[in-house]
mmCIF file of the N, C-alpha and C atoms, coordinates in Angstrom:
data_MODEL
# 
_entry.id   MODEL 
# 
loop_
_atom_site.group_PDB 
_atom_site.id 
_atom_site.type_symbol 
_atom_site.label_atom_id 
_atom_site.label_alt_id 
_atom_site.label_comp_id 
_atom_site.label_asym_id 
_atom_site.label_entity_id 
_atom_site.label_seq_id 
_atom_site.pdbx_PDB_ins_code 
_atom_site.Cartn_x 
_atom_site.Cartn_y 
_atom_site.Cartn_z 
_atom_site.occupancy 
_atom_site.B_iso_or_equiv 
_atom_site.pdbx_formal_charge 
_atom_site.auth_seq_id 
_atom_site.auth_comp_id 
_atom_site.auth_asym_id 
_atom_site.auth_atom_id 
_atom_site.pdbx_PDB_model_num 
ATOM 1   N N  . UNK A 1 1  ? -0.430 -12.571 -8.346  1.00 0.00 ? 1  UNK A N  1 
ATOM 2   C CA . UNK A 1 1  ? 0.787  -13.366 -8.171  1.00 0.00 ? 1  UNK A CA 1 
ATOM 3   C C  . UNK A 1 1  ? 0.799  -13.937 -6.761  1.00 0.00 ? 1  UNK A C  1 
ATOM 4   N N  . UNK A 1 2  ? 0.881  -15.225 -6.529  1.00 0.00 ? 2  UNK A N  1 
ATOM 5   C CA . UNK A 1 2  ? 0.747  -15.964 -5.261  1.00 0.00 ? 2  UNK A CA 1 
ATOM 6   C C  . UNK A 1 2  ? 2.617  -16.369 -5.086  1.00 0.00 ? 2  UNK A C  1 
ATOM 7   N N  . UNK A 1 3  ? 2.912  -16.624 -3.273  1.00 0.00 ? 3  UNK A N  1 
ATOM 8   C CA . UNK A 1 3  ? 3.686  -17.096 -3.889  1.00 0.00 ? 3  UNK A CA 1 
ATOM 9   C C  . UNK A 1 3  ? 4.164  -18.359 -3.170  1.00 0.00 ? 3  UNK A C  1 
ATOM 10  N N  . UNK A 1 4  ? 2.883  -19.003 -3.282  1.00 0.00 ? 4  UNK A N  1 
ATOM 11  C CA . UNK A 1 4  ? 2.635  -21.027 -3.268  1.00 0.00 ? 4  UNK A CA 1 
ATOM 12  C C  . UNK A 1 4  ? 3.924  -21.199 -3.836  1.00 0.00 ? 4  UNK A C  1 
ATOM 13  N N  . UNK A 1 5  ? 3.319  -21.127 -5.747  1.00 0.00 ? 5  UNK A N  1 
ATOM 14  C CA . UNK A 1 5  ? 3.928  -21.414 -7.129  1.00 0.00 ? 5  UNK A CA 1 
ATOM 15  C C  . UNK A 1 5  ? 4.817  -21.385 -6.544  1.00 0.00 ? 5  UNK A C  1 
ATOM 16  N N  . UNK A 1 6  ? 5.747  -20.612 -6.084  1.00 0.00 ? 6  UNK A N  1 
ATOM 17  C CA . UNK A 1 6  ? 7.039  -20.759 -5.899  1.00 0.00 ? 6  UNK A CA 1 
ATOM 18  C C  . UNK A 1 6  ? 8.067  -21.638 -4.583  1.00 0.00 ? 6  UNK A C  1 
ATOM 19  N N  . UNK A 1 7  ? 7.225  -21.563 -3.761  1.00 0.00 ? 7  UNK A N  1 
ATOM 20  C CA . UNK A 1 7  ? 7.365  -22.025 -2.229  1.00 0.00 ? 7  UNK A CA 1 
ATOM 21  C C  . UNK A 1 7  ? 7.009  -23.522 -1.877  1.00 0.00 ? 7  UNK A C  1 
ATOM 22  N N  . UNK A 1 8  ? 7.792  -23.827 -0.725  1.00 0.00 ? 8  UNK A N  1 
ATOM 23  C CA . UNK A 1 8  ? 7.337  -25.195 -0.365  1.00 0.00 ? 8  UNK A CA 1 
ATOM 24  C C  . UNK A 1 8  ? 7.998  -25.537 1.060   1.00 0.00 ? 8  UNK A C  1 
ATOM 25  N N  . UNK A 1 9  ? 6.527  -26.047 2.028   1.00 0.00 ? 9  UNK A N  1 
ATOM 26  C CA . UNK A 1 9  ? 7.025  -25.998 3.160   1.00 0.00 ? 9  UNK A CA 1 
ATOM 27  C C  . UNK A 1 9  ? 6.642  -27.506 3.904   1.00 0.00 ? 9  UNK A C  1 
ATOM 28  N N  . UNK A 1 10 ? 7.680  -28.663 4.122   1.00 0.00 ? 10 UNK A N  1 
ATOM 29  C CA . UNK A 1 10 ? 6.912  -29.842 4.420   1.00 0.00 ? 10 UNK A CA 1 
ATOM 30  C C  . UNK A 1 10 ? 8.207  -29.617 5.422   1.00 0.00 ? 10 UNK A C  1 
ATOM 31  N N  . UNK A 1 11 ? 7.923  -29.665 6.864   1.00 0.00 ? 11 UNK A N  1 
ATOM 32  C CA . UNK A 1 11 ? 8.660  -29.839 8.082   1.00 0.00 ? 11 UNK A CA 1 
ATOM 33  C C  . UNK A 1 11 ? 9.173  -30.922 8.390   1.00 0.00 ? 11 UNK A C  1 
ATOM 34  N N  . UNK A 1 12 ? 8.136  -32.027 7.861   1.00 0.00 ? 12 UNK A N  1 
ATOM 35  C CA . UNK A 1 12 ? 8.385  -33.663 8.110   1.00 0.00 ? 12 UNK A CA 1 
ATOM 36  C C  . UNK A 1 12 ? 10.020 -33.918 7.454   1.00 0.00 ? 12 UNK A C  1 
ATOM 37  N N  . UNK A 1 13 ? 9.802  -33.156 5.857   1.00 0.00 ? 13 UNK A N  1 
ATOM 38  C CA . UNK A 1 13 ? 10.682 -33.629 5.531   1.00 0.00 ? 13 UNK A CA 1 
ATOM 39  C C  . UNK A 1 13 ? 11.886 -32.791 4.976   1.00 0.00 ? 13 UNK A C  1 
ATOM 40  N N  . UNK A 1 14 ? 11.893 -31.409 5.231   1.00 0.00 ? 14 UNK A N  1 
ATOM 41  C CA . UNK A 1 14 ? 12.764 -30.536 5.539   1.00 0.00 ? 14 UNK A CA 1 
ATOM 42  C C  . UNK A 1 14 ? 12.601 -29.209 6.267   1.00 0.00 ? 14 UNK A C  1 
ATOM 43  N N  . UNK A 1 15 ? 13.832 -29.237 7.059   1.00 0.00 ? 15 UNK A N  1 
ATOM 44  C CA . UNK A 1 15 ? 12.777 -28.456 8.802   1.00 0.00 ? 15 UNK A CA 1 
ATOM 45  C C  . UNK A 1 15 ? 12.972 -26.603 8.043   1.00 0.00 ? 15 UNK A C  1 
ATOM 46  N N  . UNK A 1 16 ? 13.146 -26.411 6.654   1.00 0.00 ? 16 UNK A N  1 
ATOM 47  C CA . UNK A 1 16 ? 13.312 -25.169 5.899   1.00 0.00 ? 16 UNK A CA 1 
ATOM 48  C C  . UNK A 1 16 ? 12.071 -24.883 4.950   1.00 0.00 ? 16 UNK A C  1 
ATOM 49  N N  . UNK A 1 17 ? 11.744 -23.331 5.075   1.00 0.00 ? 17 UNK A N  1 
ATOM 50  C CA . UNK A 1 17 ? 11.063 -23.207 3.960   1.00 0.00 ? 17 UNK A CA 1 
ATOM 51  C C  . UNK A 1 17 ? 11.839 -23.370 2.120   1.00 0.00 ? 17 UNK A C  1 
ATOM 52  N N  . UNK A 1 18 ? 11.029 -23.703 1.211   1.00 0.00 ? 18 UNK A N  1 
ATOM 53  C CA . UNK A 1 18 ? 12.002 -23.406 0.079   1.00 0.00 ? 18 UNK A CA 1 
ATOM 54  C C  . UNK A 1 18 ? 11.351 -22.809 -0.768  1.00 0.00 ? 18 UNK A C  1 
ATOM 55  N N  . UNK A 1 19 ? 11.793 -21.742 -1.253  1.00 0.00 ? 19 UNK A N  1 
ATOM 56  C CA . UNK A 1 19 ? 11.333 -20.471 -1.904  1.00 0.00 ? 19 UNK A CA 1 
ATOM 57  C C  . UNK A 1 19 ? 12.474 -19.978 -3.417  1.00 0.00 ? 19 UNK A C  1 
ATOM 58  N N  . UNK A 1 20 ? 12.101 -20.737 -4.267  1.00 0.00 ? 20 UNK A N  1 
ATOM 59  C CA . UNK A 1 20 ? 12.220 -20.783 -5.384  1.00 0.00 ? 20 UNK A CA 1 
ATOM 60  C C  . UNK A 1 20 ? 12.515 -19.469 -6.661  1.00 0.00 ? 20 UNK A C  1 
ATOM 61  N N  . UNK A 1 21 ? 13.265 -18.666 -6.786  1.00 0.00 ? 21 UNK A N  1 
ATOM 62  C CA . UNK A 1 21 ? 12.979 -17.312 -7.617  1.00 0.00 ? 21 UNK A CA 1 
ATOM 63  C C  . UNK A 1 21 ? 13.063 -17.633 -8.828  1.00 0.00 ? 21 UNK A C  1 
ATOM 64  N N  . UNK A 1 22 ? 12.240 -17.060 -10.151 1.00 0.00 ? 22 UNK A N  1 
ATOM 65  C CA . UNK A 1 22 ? 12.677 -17.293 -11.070 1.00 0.00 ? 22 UNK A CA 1 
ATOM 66  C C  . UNK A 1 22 ? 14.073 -16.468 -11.593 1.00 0.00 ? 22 UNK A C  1 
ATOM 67  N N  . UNK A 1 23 ? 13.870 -15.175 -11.394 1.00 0.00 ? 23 UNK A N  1 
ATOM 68  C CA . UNK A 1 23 ? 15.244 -14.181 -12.025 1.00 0.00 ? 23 UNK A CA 1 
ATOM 69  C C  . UNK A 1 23 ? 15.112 -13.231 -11.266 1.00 0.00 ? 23 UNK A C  1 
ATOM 70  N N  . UNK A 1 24 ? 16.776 -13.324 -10.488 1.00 0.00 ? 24 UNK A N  1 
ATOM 71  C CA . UNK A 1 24 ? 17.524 -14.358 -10.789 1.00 0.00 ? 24 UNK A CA 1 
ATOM 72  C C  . UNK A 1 24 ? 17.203 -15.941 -10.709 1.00 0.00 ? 24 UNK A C  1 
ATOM 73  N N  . UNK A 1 25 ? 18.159 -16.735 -10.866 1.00 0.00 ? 25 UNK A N  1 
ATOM 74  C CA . UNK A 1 25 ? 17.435 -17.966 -10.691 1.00 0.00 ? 25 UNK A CA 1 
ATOM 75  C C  . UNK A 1 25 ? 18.018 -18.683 -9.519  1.00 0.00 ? 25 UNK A C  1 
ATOM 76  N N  . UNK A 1 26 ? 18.141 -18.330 -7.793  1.00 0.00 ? 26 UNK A N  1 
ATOM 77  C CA . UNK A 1 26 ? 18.068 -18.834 -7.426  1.00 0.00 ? 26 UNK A CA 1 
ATOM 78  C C  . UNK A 1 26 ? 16.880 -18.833 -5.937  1.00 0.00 ? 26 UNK A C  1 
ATOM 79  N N  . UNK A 1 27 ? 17.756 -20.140 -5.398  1.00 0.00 ? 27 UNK A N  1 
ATOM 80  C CA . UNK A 1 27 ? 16.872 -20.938 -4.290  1.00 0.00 ? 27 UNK A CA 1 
ATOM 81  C C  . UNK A 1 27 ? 17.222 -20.547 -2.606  1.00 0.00 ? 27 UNK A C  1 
ATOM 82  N N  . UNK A 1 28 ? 15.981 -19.893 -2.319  1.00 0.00 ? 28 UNK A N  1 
ATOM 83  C CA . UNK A 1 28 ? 16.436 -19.311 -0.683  1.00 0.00 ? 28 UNK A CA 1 
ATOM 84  C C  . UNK A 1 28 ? 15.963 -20.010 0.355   1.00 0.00 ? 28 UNK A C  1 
ATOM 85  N N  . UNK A 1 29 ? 16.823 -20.919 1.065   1.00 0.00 ? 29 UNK A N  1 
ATOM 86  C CA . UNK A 1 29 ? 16.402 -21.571 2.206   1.00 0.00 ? 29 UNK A CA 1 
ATOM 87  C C  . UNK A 1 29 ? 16.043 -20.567 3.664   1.00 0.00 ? 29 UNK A C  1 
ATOM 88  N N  . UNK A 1 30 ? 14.934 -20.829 4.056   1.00 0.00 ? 30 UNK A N  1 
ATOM 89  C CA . UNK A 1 30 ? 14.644 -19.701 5.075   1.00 0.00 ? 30 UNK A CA 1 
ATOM 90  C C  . UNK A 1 30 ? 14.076 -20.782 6.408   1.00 0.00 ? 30 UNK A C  1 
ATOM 91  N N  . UNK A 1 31 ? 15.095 -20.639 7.348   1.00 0.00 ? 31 UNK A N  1 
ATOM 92  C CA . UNK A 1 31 ? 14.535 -21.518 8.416   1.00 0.00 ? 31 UNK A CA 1 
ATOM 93  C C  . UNK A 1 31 ? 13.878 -21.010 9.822   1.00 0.00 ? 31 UNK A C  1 
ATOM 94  N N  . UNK A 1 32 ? 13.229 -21.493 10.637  1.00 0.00 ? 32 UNK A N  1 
ATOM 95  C CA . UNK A 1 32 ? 13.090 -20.958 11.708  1.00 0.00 ? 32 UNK A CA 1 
ATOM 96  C C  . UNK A 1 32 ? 13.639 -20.031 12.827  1.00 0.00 ? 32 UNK A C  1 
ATOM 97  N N  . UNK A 1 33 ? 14.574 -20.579 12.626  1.00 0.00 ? 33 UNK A N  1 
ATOM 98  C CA . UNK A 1 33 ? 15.811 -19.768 13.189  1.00 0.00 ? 33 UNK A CA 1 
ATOM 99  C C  . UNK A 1 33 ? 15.781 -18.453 12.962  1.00 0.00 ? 33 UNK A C  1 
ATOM 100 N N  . UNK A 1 34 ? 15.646 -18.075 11.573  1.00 0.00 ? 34 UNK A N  1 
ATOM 101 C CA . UNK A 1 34 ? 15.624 -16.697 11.199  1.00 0.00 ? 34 UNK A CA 1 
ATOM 102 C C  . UNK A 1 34 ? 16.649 -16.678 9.705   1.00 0.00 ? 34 UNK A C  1 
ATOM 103 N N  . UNK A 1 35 ? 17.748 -18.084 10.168  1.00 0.00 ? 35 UNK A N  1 
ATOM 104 C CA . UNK A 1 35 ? 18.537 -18.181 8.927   1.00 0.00 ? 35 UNK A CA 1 
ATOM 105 C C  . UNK A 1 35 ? 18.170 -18.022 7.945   1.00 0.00 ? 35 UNK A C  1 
ATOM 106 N N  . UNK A 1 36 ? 18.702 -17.636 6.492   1.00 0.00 ? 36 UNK A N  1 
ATOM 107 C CA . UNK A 1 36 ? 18.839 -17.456 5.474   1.00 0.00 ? 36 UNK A CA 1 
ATOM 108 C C  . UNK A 1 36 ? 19.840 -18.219 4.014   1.00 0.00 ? 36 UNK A C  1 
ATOM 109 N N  . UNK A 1 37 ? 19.913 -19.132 3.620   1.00 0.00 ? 37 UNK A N  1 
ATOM 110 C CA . UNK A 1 37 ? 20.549 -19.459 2.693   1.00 0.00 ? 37 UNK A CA 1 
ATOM 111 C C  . UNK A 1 37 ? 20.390 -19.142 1.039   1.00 0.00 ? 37 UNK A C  1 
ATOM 112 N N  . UNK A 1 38 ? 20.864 -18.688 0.315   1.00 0.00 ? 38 UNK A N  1 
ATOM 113 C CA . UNK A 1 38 ? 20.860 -18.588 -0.972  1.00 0.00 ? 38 UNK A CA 1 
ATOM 114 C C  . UNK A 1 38 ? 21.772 -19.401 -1.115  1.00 0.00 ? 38 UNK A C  1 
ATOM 115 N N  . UNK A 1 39 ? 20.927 -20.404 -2.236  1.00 0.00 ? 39 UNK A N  1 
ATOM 116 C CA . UNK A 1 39 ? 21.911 -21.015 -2.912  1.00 0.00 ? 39 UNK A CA 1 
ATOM 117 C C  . UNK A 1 39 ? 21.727 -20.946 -5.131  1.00 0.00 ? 39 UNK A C  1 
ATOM 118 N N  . UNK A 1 40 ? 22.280 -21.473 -5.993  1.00 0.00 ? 40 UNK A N  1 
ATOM 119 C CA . UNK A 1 40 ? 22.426 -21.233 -7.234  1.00 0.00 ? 40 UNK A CA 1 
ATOM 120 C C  . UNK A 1 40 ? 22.642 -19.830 -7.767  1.00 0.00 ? 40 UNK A C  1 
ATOM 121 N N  . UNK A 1 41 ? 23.201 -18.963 -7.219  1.00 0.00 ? 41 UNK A N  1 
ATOM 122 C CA . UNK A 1 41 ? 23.642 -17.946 -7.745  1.00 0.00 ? 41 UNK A CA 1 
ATOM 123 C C  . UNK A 1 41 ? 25.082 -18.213 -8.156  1.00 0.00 ? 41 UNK A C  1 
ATOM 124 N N  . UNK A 1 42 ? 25.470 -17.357 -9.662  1.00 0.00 ? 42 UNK A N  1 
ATOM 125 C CA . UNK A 1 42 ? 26.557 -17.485 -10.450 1.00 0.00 ? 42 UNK A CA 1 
ATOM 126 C C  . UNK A 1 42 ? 27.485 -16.992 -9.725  1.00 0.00 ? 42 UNK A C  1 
ATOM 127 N N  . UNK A 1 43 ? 27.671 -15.537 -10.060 1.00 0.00 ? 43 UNK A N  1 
ATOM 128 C CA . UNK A 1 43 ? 28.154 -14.567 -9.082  1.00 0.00 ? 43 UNK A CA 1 
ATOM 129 C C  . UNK A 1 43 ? 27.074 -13.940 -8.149  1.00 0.00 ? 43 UNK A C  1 
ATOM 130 N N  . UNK A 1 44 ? 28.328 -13.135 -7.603  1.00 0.00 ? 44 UNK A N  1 
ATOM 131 C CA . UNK A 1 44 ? 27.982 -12.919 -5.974  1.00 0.00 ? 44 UNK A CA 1 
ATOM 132 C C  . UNK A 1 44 ? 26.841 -11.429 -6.809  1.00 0.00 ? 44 UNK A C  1 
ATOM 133 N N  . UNK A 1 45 ? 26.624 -10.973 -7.825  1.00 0.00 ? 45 UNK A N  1 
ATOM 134 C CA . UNK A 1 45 ? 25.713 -9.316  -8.266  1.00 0.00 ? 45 UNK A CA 1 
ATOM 135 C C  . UNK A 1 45 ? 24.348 -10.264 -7.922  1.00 0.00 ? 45 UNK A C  1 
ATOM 136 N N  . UNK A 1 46 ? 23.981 -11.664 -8.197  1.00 0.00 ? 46 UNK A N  1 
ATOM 137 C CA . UNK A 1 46 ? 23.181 -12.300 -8.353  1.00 0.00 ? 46 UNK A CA 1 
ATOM 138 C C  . UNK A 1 46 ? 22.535 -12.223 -6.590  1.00 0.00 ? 46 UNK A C  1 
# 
């Protein structure tokens, strides 16, 4: 299991990694900073 498939990192054109989960199904912005964003979760168990 790699996890390319899931990931994507172009700086040019967004200064965040994006890291994709299948299940649950959401999307974690992870930036330099150290920040953290989850986003597409239903509820907050997610």
């Amino acid at each position: 299991l790699t996890h390319q498939q899931f990931s994507s990192y172009e700086p040019e054109l967004f200064p965040g990694l994006i890291y994709r989960m299948i299940k649950p199904r959401i999307v974690l912005l992870i930036f330099v900073s150290g920040k953290v964003v989850l986003t597409g979760a239903k509820v907050r168990a997610e």
